[in-house]
N, C-alpha and C positions, 0 to 999 in steps of 0.2 A: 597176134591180137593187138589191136592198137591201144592205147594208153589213153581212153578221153581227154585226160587233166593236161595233157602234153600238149602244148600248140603247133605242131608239125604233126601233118597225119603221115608221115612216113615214118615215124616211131613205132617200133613194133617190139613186142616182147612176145618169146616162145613159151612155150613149156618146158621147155630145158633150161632157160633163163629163170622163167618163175621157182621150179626147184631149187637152181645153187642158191637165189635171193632165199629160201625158204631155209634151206640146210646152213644158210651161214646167221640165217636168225635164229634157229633152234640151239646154236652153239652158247647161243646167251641167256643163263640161267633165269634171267629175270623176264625175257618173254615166256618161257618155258611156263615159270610161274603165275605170270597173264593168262595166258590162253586156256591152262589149264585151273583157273576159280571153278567151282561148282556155284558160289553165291557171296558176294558182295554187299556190304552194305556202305551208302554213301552216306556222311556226313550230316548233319544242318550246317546251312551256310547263312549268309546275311542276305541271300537272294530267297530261299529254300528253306526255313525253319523247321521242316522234320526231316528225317533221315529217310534217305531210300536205299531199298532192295531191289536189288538186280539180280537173279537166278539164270544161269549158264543156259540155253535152250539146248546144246548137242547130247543126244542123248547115251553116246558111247564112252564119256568124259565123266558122267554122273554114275557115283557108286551104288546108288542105288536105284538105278531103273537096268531094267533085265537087259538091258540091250550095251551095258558096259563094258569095255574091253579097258581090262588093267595095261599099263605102262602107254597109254595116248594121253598125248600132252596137247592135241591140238585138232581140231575136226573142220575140216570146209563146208559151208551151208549146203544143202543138197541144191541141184539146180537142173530142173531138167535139160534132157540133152539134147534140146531144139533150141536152147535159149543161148545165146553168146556170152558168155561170163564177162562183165566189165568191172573193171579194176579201181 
């Protein structure tokens, strides 16, 4: 799959490439602890005067929607499988 952001289109990453990239970021507690918020709240800033919330959309990661599975720390957006998944 090529890489848009890359400026050589002969740049290509596999799926084999994507997982060890993934399995060596999962080693890092602190994405672990990213991916898997259920809900966020952001700050006020000096740009933004109230706070916002951000709510996780994957519904496998959320303890409470029926569709949860315990010990996932990370979920891919679904993406139909006619569509080329870009990076």
């Amino acid at each position: 799959m090529p890489i848009p952001t890359l400026n050589n289109s002969n740049h290509y990453t596999t799926a084999y490439d994507m997982a060890l990239i993934a399995a060596e970021a999962f080693r890092n507690p602190t994405v672990c602890q990213i991916t898997s918020t259920v809900n966020y709240t952001f700050p006020a800033t000096k740009k933004v005067s109230t706070a916002r919330a951000l709510t996780m959309g994957h519904k496998m990661i959320n303890p409470s929607d029926a569709r949860y599975y315990p010990g996932i720390v990370a979920e891919r957006p679904d993406t139909p499988p006619w569509r080329e998944t870009r990076w």
